[in-house]
C-alpha positions as CSV (number, residue, x, y, z in Angstrom):
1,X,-18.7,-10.7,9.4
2,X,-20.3,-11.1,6.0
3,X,-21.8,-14.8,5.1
4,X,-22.0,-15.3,1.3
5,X,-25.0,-17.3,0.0
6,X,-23.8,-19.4,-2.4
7,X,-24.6,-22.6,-1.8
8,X,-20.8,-23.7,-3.5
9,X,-18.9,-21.0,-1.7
10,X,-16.0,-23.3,-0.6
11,X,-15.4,-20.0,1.8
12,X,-18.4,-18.5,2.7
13,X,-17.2,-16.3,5.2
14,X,-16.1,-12.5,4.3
15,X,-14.5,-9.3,6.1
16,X,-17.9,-7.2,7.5
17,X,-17.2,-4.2,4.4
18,X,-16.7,-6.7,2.0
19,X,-19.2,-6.0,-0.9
20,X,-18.6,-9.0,-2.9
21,X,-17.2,-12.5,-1.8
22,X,-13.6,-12.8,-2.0
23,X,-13.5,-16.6,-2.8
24,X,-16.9,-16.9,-5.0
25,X,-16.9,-13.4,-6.4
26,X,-20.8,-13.4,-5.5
27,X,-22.7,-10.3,-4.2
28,X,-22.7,-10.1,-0.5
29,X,-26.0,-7.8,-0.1
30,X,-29.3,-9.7,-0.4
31,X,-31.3,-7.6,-2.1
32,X,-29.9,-4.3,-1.5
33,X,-31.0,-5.0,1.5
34,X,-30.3,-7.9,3.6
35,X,-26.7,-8.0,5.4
36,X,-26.0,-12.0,6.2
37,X,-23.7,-11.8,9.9
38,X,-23.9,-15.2,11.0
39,X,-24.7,-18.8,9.5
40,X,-27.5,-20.3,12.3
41,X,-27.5,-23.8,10.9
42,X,-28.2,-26.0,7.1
43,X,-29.1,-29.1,6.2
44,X,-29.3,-30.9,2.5
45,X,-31.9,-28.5,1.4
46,X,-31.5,-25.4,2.5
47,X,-29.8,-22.7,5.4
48,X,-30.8,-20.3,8.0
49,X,-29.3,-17.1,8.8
50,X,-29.1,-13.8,10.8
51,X,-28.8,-10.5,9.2
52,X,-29.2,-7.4,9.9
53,X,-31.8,-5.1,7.8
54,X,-30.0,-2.1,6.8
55,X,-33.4,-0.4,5.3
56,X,-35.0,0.4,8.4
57,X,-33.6,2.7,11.3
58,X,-30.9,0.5,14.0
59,X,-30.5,-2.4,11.2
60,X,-32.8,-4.3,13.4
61,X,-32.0,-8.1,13.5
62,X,-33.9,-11.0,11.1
63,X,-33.8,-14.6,10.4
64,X,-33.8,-15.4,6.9
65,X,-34.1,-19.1,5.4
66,X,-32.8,-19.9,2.0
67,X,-34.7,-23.1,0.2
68,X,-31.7,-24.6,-1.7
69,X,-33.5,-26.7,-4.4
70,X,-30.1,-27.2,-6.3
71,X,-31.2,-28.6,-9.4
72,X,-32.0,-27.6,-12.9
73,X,-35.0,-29.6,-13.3
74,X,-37.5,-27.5,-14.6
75,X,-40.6,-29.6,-13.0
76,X,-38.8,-29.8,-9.6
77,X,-37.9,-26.3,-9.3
78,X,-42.2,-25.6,-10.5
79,X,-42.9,-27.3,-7.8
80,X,-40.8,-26.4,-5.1
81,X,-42.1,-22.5,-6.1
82,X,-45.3,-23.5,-5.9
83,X,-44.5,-24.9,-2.2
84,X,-42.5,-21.5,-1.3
85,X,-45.6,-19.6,-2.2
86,X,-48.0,-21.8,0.1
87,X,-45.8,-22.0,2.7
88,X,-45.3,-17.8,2.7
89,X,-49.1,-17.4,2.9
90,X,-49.3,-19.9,5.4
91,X,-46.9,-18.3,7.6
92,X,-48.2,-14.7,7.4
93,X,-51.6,-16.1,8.4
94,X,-50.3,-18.0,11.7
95,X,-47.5,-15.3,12.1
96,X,-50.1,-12.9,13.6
97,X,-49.8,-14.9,16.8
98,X,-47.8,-13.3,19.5
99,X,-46.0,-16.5,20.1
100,X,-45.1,-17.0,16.8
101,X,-42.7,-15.0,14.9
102,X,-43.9,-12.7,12.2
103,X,-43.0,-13.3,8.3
104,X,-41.8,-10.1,7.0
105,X,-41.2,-10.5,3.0
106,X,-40.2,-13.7,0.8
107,X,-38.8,-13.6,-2.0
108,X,-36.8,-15.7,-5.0
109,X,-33.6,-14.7,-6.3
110,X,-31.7,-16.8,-8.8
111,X,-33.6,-19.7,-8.5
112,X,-33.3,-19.5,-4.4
113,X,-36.4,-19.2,-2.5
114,X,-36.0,-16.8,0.5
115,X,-38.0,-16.4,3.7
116,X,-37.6,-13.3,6.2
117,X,-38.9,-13.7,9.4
118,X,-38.7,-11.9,13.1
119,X,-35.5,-12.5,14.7
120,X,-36.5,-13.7,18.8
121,X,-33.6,-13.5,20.9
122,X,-33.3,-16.3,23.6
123,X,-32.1,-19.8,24.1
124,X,-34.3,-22.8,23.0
125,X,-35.1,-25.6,25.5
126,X,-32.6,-27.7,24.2
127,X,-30.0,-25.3,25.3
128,X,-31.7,-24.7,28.3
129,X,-31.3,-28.1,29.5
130,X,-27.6,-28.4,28.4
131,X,-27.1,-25.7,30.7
132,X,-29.1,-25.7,33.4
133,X,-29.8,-29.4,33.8
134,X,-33.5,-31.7,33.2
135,X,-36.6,-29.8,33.9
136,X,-39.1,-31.3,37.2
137,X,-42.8,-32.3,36.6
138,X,-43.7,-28.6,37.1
139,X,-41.7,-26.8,34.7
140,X,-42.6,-29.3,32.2
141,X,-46.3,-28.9,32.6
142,X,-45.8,-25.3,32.0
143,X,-44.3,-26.1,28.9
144,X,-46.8,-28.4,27.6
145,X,-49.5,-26.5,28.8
146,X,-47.9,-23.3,26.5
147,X,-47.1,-24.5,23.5
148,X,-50.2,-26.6,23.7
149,X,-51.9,-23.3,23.7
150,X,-50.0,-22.1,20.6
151,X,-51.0,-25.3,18.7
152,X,-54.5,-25.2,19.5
153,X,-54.4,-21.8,18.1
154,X,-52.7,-22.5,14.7
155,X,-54.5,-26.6,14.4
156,X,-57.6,-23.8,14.4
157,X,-55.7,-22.1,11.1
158,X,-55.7,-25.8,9.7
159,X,-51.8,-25.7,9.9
160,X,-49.7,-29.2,11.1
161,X,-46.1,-27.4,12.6
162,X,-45.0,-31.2,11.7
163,X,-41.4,-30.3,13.7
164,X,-41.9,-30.0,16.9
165,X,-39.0,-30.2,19.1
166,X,-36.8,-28.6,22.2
167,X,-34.5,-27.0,19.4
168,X,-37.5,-24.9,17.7
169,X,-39.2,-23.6,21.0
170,X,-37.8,-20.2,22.3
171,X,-38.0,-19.3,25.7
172,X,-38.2,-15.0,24.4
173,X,-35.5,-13.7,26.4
174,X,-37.7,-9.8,26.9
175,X,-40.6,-11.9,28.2
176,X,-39.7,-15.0,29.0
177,X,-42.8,-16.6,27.2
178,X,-42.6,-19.4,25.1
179,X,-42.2,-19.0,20.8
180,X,-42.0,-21.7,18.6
181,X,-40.1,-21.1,15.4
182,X,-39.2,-23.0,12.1
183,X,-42.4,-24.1,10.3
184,X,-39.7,-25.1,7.8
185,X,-40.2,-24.4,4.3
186,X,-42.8,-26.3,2.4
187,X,-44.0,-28.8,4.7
188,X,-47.4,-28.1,5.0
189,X,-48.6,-29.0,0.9
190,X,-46.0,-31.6,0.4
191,X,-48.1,-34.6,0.8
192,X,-51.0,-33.6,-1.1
193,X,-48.5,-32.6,-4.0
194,X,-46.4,-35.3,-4.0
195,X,-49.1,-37.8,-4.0
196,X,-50.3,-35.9,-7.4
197,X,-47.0,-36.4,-8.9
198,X,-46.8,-40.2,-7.4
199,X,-42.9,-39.4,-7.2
200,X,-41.0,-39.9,-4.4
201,X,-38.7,-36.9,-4.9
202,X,-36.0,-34.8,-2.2
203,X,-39.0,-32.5,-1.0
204,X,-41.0,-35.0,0.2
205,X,-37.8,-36.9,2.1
206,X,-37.8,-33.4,3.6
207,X,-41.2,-32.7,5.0
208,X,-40.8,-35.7,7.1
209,X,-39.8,-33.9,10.1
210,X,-37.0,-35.0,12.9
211,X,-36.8,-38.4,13.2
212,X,-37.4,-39.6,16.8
213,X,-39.7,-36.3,17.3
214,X,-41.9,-38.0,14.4
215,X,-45.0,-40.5,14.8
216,X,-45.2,-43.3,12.5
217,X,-48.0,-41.7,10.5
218,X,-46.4,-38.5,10.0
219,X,-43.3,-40.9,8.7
220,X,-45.9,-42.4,5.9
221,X,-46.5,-38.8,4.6
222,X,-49.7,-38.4,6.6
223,X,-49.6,-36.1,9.1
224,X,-52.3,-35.1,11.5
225,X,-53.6,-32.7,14.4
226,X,-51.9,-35.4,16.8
227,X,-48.9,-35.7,15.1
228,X,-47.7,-33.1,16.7
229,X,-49.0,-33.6,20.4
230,X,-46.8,-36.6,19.7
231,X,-44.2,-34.9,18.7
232,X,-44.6,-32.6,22.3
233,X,-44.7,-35.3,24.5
234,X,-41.4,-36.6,23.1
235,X,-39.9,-33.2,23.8
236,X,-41.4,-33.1,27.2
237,X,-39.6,-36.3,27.9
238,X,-36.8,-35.0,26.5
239,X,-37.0,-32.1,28.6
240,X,-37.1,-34.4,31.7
241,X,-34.7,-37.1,30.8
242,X,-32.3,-35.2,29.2
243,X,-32.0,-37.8,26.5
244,X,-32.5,-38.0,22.5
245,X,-35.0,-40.6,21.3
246,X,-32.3,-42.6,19.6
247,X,-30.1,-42.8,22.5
248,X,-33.1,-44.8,24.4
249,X,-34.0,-48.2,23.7
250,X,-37.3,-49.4,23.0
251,X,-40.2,-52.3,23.3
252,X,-39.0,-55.2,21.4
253,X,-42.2,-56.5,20.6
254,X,-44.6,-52.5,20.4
255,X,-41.3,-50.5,19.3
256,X,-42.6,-47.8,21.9
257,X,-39.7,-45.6,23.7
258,X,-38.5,-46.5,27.6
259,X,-38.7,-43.4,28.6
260,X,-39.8,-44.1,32.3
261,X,-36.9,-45.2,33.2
262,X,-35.5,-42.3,33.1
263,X,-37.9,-39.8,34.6
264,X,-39.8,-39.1,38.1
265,X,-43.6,-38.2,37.5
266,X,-46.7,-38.2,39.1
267,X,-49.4,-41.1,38.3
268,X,-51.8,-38.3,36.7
269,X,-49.1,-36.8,34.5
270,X,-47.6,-40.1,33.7
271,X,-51.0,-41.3,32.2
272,X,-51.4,-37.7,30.4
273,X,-47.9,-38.5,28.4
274,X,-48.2,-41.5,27.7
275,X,-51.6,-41.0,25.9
276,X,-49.6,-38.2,23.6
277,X,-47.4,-41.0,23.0
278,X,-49.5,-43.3,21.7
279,X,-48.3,-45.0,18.6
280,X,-51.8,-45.7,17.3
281,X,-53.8,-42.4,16.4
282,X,-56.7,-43.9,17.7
283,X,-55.5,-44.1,21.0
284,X,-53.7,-40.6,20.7
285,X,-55.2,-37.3,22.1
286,X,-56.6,-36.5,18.3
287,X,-56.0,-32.3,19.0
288,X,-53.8,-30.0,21.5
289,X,-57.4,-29.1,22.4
290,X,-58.2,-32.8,23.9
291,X,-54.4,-32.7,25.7
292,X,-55.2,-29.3,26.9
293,X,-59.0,-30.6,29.0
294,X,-56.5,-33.7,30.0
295,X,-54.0,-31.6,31.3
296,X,-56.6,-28.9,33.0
297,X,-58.8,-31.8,34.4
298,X,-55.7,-33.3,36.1
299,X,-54.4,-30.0,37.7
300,X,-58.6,-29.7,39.4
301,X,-57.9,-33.3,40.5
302,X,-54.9,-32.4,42.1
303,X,-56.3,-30.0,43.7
304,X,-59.4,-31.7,45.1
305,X,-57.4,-34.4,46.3
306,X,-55.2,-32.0,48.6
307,X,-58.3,-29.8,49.5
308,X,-60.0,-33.1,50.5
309,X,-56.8,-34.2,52.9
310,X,-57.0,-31.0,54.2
311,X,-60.6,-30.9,55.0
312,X,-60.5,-34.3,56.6
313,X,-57.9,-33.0,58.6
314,X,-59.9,-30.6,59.7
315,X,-62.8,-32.9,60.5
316,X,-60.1,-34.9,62.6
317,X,-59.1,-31.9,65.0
318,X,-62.1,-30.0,65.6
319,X,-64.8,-33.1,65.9
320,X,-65.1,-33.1,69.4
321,X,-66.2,-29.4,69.5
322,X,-68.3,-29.3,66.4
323,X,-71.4,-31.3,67.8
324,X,-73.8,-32.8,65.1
325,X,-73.2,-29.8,62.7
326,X,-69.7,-31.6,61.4
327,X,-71.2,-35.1,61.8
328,X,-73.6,-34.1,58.8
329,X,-70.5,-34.1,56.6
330,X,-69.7,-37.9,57.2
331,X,-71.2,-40.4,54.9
332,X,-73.9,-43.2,56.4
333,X,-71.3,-45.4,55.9
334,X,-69.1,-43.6,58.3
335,X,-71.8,-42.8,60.5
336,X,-72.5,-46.8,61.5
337,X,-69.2,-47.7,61.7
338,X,-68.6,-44.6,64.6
339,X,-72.3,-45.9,66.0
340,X,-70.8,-49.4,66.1
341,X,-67.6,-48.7,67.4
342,X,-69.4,-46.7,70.7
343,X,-71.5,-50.0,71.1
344,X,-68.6,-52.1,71.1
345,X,-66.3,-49.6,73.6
346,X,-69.2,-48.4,75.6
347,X,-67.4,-45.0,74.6
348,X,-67.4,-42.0,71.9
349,X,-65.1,-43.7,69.0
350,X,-62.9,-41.4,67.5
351,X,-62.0,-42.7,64.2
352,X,-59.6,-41.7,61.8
353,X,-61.6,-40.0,59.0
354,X,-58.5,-40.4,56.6
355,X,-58.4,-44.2,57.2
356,X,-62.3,-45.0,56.0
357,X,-61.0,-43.8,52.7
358,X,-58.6,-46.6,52.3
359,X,-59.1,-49.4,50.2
360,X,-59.7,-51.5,53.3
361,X,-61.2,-49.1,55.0
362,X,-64.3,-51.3,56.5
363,X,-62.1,-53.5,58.3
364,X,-62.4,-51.6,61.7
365,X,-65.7,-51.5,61.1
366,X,-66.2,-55.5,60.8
367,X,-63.5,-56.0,63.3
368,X,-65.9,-53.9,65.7
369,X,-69.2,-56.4,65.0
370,X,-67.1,-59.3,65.6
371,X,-65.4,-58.2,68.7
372,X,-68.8,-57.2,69.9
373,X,-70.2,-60.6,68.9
374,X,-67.6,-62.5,70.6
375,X,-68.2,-60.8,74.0
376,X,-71.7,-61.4,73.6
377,X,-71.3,-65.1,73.5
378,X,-68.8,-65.3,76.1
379,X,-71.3,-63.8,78.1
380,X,-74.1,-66.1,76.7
381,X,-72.5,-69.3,76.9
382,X,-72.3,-69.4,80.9
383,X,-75.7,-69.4,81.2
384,X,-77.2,-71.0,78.1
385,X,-75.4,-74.1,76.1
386,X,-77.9,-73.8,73.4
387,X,-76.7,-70.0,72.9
388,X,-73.3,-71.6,73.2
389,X,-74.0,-73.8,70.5
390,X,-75.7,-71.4,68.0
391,X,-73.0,-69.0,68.3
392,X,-70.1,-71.7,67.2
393,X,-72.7,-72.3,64.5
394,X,-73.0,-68.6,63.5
395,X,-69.1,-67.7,63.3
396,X,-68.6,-71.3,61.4
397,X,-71.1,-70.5,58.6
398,X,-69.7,-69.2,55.2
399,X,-70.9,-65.5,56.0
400,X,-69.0,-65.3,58.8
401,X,-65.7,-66.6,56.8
402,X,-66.2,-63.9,54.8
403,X,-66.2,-61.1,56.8
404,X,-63.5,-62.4,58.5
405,X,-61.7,-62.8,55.5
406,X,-62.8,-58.9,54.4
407,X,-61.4,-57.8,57.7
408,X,-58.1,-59.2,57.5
409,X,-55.6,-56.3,57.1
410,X,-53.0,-57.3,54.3
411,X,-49.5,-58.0,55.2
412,X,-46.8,-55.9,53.5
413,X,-44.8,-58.1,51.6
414,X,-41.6,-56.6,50.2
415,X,-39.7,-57.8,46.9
416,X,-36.7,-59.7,49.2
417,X,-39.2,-61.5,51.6
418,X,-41.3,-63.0,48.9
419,X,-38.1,-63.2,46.3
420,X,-37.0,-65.6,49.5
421,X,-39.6,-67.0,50.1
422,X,-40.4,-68.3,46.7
423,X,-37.0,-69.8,46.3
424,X,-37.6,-71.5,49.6
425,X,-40.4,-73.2,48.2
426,X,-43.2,-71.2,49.3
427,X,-46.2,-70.5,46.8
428,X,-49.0,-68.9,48.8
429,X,-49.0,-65.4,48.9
430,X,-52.7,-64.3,49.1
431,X,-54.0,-61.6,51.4
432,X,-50.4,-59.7,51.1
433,X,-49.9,-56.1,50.2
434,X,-47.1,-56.4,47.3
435,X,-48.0,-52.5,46.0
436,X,-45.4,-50.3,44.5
437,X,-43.0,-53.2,44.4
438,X,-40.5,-53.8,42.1
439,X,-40.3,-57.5,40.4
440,X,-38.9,-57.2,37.1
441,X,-37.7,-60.3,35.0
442,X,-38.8,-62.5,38.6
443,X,-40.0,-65.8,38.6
444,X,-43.2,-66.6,40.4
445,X,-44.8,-69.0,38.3
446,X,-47.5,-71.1,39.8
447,X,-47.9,-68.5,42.9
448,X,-51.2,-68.1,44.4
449,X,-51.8,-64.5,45.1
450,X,-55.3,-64.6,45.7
451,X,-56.6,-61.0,46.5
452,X,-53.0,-59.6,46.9
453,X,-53.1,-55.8,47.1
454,X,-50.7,-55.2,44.0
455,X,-51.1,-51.6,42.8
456,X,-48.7,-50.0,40.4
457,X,-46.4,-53.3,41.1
458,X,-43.4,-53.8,38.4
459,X,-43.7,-57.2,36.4
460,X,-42.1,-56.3,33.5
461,X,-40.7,-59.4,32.2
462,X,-41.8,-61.4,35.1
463,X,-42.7,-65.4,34.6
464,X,-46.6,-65.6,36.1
465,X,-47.2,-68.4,34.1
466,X,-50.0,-70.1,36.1
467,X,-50.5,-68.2,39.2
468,X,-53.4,-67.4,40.6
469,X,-54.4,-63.7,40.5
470,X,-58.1,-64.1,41.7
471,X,-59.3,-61.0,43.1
472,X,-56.3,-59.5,43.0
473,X,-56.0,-55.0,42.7
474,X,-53.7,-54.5,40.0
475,X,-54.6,-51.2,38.7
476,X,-51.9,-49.1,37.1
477,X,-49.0,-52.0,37.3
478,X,-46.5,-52.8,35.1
479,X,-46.7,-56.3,33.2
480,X,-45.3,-55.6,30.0
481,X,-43.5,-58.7,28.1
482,X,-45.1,-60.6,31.4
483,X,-45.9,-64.6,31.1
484,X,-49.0,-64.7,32.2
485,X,-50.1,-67.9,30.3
486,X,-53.1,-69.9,32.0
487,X,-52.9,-67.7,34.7
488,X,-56.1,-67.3,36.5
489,X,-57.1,-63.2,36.8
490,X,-61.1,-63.8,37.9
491,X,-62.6,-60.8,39.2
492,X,-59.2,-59.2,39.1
493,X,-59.3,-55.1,38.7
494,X,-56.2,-54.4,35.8
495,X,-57.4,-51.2,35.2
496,X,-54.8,-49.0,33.9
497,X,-52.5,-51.8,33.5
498,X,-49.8,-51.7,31.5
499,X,-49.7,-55.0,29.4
500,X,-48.1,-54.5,26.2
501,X,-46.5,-57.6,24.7
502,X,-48.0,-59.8,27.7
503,X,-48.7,-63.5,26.9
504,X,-52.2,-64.2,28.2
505,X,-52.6,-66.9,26.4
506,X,-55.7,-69.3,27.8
507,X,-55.4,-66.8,30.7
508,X,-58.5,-67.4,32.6
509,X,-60.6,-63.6,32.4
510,X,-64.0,-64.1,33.8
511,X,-65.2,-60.4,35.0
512,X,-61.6,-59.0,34.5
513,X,-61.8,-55.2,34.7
514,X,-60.1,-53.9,31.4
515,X,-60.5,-50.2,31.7
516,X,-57.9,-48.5,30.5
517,X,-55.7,-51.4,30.0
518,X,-52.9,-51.4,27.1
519,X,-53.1,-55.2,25.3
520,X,-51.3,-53.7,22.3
521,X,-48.6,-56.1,21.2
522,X,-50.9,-59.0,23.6
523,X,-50.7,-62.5,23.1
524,X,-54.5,-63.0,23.9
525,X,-55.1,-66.7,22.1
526,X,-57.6,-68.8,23.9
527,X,-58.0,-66.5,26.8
528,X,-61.1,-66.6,28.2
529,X,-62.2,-62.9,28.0
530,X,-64.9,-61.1,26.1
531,X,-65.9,-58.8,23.4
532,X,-67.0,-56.1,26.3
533,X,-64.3,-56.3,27.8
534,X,-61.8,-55.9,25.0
535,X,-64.1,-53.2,23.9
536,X,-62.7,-50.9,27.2
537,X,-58.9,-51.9,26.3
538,X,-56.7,-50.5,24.3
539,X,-54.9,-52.8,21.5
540,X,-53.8,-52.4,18.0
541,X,-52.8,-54.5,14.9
542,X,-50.3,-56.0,16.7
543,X,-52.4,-57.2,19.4
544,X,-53.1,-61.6,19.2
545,X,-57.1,-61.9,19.7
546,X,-58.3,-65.4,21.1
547,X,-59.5,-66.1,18.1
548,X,-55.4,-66.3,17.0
549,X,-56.2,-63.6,14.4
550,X,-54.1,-60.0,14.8
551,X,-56.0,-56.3,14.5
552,X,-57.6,-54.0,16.8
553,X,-60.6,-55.4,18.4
């Protein structure tokens, strides 16, 4: 098959001998050289196609785009040359990378701007997904990790790829490495020209880039470095989900993309994409180099954390022939509460390593001292009242309360029982284990869950208007487009947190830990928290400050 060129062929195709085009009259060979065989795609400014080189020995296979600037305007057609030009030198400089494919000539021909480039046979990951199905966590961290790579590499030329997506990376069929293709033709230079001119013409509408794939800023013609880790964290999602940007809906109030409700990842890699897909810049990994560290300092955590279960493992099954050698290893903390445990049994304790690491992992330990102290008064009290006496007044002092308290194992709660229980009438909940549960759009205003376990819980939507979150681990839950006006969240650990669009209005924040936590889109008016603490949390212009006003802090 022979593919004419002209732009208003109304029948481009022709017989494979054909020399000219039967319907346009139009030469077929480009160049004297160039043999068009297939059409690969177009759009309203320009088409890509394969052809076979008939100058060099086997006709070996190319990819050659055609910049359709189909206009006579003299100044338009000055400045899309001038684009061609810079766009050519800016592909044979990034073109020496082996995961990038090679520009071999460019060329204009009647007013048509050509680019000839190495053909790579293989599917792209958007056909790779249609059919073989969504990718796991780990074949989507090899992808990231790759083209990452690749991006570091050319960011280092001082080029933006400004259209990233599953459609232009290659899995190379003779390799199986990752290329990624289509810089697109003059993308690169079109903002600083355009903003000369101070026109809004078709060639800057172009080098915007695929919508949905795009962050805002690249949108307002000012692309960075992290415009196009953006971009790749979009296509790993898409890679995972299976689903196009614009057939997901988004945050109301921030305009950010659901996409976790579509896919299954780990807390570590979760946090890793979502920071790509940061609307704001600022809170954006700035270069692939700063996702790349992320990404390698998550894998080494990984890691650690299975060599450390392994090792305590270890330390579980061979302590008993290890002597003091292995008991070096423990901690001092560790240490007492075994030396406690033998006072209390009047035998060797053989505690479970793994369970000290908990988050209420002292509990045995105080449970230990105060079963000891009880049989120590019992013992007292027969033979001296005044020690019988003392001791009531020693386990009714406030210290005593408090350990006890401490020691007090959580009760798992799950979302039925205390859906039930609220709507029975119930309102205390403190001292329960609610973790991992999921409470969407629920109603618990005015519940007391007073140091309530609660990691990575699900209030997205919820009404907490009022309740009482003193103390309470939240780290790395879901509150976004939560009430939680007036509520009281003293001492309460929200690092992580995902509060986007939350009203915390006159929320009560004293020593609130912030880390990490997303107010962006926030209702913070009148809430008692402070400029340090704000300082550790992300917002953005959308966020509502106590002081009423809008901005980033």
């Amino acid at each position: 098959m022979s593919y004419c060129l002209n732009p208003s062929c109304p029948k481009p195709l022709n017989h494979p001998k054909a020399k000219k085009c039967k319907a346009c009259g139009s030469k077929l060979l480009l160049r004297n050289r160039y043999h068009l065989v297939k059409g690969l795609g177009k759009g309203g400014f320009g088409a890509t196609f394969l052809a076979a080189d008939l100058s060099l020995p086997g006709k070996p296979l190319c990819v050659i785009k055609q910049l359709r600037p189909n206009t006579d305007n003299p100044n338009f057609l000055s400045m899309a040359r001038e684009l061609f030009e810079r766009e050519a030198k800016t592909l044979g400089k990034v073109g020496n990378h082996p995961q990038i494919p090679r520009l071999l000539d460019y060329f204009e021909d009647r007013q048509q701007f050509y680019l000839v480039q190495e053909f790579v046979k293989g599917d792209n990951l958007q056909q790779e997904v249609k059919k073989h199905g969504v990718f796991d966590e780990s074949k989507a961290r090899q992808v990231l990790t790759e083209v990452l790579i690749i991006l570091r590499d050319i960011h280092a030329q001082k080029v933006i790829h400004r259209d990233i997506k599953p459609a232009n990376i290659i899995r190379r069929e003779i390799d199986n490495k990752l290329v990624l293709i289509d810089f697109g033709v003059v993308k690169n230079q079109v903002n600083t020209v355009a903003a000369g001119n101070g026109d809004q013409t078709a060639l800057t509408a172009f080098a915007v880039g695929t919508p949905g794939f795009a962050p805002p800023e690249q949108l307002a013609m000012r692309p960075v470095y992290g415009s196009d880790v953006y971009a790749l964290g979009v296509t790993c999602m898409y890679l995972m989900s299976g689903k196009a940007p614009k057939n997901i809906e988004s945050d109301p109030l921030t305009g950010e993309i659901q996409w976790f409700n579509y896919v299954d990842v780990s807390d570590t890699f979760a946090e890793i994409l979502l920071t790509m897909l940061e609307v704001s810049v600022k809170n954006r990994y700035k270069t692939a180099e700063e996702a790349l560290q992320a990404l390698d300092m998550s894998d080494h955590l990984d890691d650690l954390s299975h060599s450390m279960v392994g090792y305590s493992n270890d330390l579980s099954e061979g302590r008993s022939n290890s002597g003091s050698s292995r008991q070096n290893t423990y901690s001092s903390r560790s240490k007492t509460q075994v030396r406690t445990n033998e006072r209390g049994s009047g035998s060797r304790s053989r505690a479970n390593p793994t369970s000290r690491r908990t988050a209420y992992g002292s509990r045995g330990q105080n449970r230990s001292r105060m079963e000891t102290g009880r049989v120590n008064t019992d013992i007292n009290s027969h033979s001296n009242p005044t020690s019988r006496s003392q001791g009531r007044l020693s386990r009714s002092n406030s210290t005593a309360k408090n350990q006890a308290r401490e020691s007090k194992k959580p009760i798992k709660l799950d979302k039925q029982d205390l859906l039930s229980s609220y709507a029975g009438g119930r309102r205390d909940f403190t001292f329960k284990d609610i973790s991992l549960q999921n409470l969407q759009k629920a109603n618990l205003s005015g519940s007391n869950f007073h140091h309530c376990r609660m990691i990575k819980i699900n209030f997205q939507g919820a009404d907490l208007s009022s309740a009482d979150f003193t103390g309470c681990d939240l780290r790395q839950g879901v509150l976004r487009n939560a009430n939680l006006g007036r509520s009281y969240l003293s001492d309460a650990n929200l690092e992580g947190t995902d509060l986007r669009g939350a009203d915390l209005s006159y929320a009560q924040c004293k020593d609130t830990k912030l880390k990490g936590a997303n107010l962006c889109g926030a209702n913070l008016t009148n809430a008692n928290i402070t400029e340090e603490q704000l300082a550790l949390a992300k917002t953005n212009w959308t966020t509502i400050l106590p002081n009423g006003k809008r901005g980033f802090w």
